[in-house]
N, C-alpha and C positions, 0 to 999 in steps of 0.2 A: 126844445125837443131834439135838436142836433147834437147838444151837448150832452142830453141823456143817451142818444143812440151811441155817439162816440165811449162815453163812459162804460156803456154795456159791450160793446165791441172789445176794450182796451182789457177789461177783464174776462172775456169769454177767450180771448189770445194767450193769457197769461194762464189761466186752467190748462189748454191745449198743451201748451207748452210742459207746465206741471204734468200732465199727463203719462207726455211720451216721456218725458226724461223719466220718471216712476218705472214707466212701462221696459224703457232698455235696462232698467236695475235687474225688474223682478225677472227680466225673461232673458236678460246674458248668456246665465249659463257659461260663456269660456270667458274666465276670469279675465284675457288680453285684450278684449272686447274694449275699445274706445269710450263704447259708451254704457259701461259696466260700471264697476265701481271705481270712485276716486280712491288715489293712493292711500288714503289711510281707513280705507274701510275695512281693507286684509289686514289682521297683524298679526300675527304668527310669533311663535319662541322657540329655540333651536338652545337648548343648553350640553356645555361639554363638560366634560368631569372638572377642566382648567383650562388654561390658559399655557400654562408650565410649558408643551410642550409642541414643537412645529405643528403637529399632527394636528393639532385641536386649531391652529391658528389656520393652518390652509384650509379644514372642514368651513372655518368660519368664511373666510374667504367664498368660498363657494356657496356658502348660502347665502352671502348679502350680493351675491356677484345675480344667480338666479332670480332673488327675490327681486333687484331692483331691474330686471328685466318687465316683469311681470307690475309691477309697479306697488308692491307691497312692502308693507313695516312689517320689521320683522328683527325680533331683541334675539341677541345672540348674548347668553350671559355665564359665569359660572364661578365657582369659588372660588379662593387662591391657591387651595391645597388638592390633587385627587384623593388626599387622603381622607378628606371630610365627607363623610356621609353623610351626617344627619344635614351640614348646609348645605348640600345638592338638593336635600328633598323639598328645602327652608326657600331654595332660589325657586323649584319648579313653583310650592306651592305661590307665592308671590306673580308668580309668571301668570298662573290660573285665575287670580283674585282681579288680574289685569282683564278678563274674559275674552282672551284672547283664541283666533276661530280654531290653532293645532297649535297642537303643541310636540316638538321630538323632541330624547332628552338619550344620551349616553351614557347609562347608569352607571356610577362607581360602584353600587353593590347592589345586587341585585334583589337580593331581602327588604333592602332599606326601602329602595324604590317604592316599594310595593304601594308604601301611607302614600306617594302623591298620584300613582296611577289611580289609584281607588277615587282620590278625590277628584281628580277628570274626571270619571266614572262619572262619580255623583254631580256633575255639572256640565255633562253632556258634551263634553270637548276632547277632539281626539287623541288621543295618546301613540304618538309614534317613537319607536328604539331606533337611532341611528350606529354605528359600526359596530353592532352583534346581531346573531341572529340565534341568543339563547333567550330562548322564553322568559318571562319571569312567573312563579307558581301561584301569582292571586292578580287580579285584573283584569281587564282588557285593553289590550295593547292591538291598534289600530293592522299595525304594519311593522315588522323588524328590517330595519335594511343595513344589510353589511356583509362582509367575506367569512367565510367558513376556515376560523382560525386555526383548529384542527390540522385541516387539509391543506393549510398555507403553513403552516410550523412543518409538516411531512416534506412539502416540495422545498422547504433549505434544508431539513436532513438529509437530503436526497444531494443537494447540492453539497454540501459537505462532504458526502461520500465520495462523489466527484473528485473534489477537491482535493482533499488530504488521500485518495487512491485506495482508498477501503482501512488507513490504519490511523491511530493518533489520539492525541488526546484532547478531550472541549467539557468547557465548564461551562455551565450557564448562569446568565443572571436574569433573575427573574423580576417580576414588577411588581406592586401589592398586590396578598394573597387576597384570591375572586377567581371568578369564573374565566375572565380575560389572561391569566397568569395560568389559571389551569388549561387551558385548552392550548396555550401556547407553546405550556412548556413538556406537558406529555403526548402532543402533536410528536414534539421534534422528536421525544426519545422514543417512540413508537417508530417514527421513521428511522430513525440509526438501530433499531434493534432489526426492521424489516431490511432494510438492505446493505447496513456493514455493521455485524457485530465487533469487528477488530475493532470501531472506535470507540473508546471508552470517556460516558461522564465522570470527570474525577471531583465534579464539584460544582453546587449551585447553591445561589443564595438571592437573595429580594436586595434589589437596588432600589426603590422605590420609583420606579419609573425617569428618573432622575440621574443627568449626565454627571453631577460632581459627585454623587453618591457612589456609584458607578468606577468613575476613576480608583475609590476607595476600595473598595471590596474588590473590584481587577488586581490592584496594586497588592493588598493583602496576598491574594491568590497566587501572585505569578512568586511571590515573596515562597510561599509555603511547596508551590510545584513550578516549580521553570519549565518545565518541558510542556508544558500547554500550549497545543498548536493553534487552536483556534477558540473565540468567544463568541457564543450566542447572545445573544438580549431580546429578551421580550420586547422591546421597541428600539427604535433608532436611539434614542439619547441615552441610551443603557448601551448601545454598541459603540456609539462612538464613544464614549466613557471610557473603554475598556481600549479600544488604539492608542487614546490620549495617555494612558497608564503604560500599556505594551513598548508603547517608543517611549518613556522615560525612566523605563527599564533597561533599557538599549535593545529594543525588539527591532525589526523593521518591517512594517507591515508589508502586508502580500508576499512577502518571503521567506521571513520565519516563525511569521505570526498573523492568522485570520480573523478578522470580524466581523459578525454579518447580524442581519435582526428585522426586523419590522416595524414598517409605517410605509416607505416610499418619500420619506421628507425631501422639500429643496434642500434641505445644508445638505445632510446624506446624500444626493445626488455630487453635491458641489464635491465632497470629501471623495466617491468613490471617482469622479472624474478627474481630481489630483491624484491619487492614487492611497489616499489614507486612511480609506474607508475599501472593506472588500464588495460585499455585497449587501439589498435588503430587500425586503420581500413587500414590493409596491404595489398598494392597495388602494392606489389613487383618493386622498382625503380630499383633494378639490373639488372634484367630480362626483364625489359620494356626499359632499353637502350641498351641492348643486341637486345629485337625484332626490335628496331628501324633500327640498321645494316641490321640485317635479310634482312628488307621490302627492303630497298635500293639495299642493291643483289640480290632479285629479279626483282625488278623495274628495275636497271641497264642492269638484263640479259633480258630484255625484256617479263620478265615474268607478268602478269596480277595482280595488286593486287585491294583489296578494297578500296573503299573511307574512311571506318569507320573498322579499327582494336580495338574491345574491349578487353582491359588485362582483367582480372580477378579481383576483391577485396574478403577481406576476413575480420572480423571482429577478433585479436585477442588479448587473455589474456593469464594469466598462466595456462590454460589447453590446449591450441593447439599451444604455443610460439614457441616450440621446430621444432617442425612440420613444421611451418612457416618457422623456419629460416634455415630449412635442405631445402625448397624448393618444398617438398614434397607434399605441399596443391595448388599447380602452377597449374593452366587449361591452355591450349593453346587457344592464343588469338581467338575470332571467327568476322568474319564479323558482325559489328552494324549498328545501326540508329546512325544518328546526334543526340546530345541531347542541345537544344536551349536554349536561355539565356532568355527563358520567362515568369519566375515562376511557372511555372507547371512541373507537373512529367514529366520525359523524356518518349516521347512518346506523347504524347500530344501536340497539336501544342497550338498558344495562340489566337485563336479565341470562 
């Protein structure tokens, strides 16, 4: 009889036990909860256009830096090329079939997407846009989180005008044609046409987002107009492309020749703090794949978020580099507007 009571004892413990641990799953609620779930219960996918370019490397950085806070698996994956569309939708879809609890994904084209949000859709898994905050026109998309390209392509025109003192000439190179290409590079000419028409585009063309490419098409250009004072690029590796070109033309940057662009990358900081880079319009990618976690832990805990998370940009050179890259000049993101793919200022609709 002793050894029956004991036996019924040793399993009325191990119930209890079963129990509460059940009971701290179901009733967590805040994913960092100890006694929530184990590290591989969360697993999440964070896909970028590539790899190609710093931009996508510190995005990733900051999501596996976030997630392995929080103690989640979380596959950070993406083609070789940005220029691949249908494989961005071939990785999401794969990412889905993994049933994984969200998923964000940084669309290379925004039509393409469409086939794998739908399939979220149909399998009840969230769909979050990380660095755009343009809609896409079929799905449901959880949450967009990103800078208002638009209004970040104005503040370097603006810086420009600055610069060159209201006169001069700037070519731009642009990335593959999309909505990220559109918004960046009629951002800028909208800004130079609002506050210095003396500076004139003599000339753009699609680098592919791509520093050797980049090099090329600068190099053609300076060949065909010498007098180009300064080079935009739709991201940092299309701007440094175009110094790299400039000084083997015998330019000398910041002196007789500018270049400035978008992302905020480490190299770009490294190059504007030697002084070989001008400026670039820092949209902090570590920190924007960090908030991307964030939104998903809260989404997951059933907490409320916005349709339109806007990060912050910031326009910089070697007087606020430092500053930048300590973190220091970081706003927390606040709820936006959509900003559309219609040629006009965000904010503005296209009627």
């Amino acid at each position: 009889m002793d050894r029956v009571a004991s036996t019924v004892i040793s399993i009325l413990g191990v119930l209890v036990l079963s129990l509460v641990g059940c009971t701290a799953v179901a009733t967590s609620g805040n994913i960092k909860s100890t006694m929530g779930p184990t590290p591989h219960t969360i697993r999440v996918a964070v896909v970028p256009p590539a790899f190609t370019s710093p931009f996508h490397v510190s995005i990733k950085e900051g999501v596996s830096s976030e997630a392995e806070k929080l103690g989640w698996q979380v596959d950070v994956v993406a083609v070789e090329s940005e220029g691949d569309f249908a494989g961005q939708v071939a990785v999401v879809e794969q990412e889905l079939q993994k049933g994984v609890a969200a998923i964000a994904v940084n669309p290379i084209d925004a039509k393409a997407i469409v086939t794998a949000v739908k399939m979220a859709n149909q399998n009840s898994i969230p769909f979050l846009m990380q660095n755009t905050i343009t809609p896409v026109d079929q799905g449901q998309v959880e949450e967009y989180i990103g800078y208002d390209q638009w209004s970040g392509a104005a503040k370097l025109a603006k810086y420009t005008c600055d610069l060159l003192r209201g006169q001069g000439k700037v070519y731009i190179l642009m990335g593959i044609p999309g909505f990220h290409t559109d918004r960046r590079t009629q951002g800028y000419e909208w800004g130079l046409q609002q506050n210095c028409p003396g500076i004139k585009v003599v000339g753009k063309q699609s680098a592919d987002w791509d520093r050797t490419e980049a090099v090329d098409v600068a190099t053609a250009a300076l060949q065909q107009n010498p007098g180009i004072d300064l080079f935009y690029g739709n991201s940092d590796e299309m701007g440094i492309g175009a110094c790299i070109a400039a000084k083997k033309m015998g330019r000398t940057v910041n002196k007789d020749i500018w270049c400035i662009s978008i992302d905020g990358n480490p190299v770009t900081l490294d190059l504007i703090e030697k002084g070989d880079m001008t400026a670039t319009l820092g949209v902090y990618p570590r920190l924007m794949g960090a908030t991307v976690i964030k939104q998903m832990a809260k989404l997951l805990s059933g907490e409320k978020i916005p349709y339109v998370l806007e990060t912050p940009s910031i326009v910089v050179d070697i007087r606020n580099v430092a500053a930048y890259r300590s973190g220091t000049t970081w706003t927390e993101p606040l709820e936006g507007k959509p900003e559309y793919d219609n040629g006009r200022p965000s904010g503005e609709s296209a009627q």
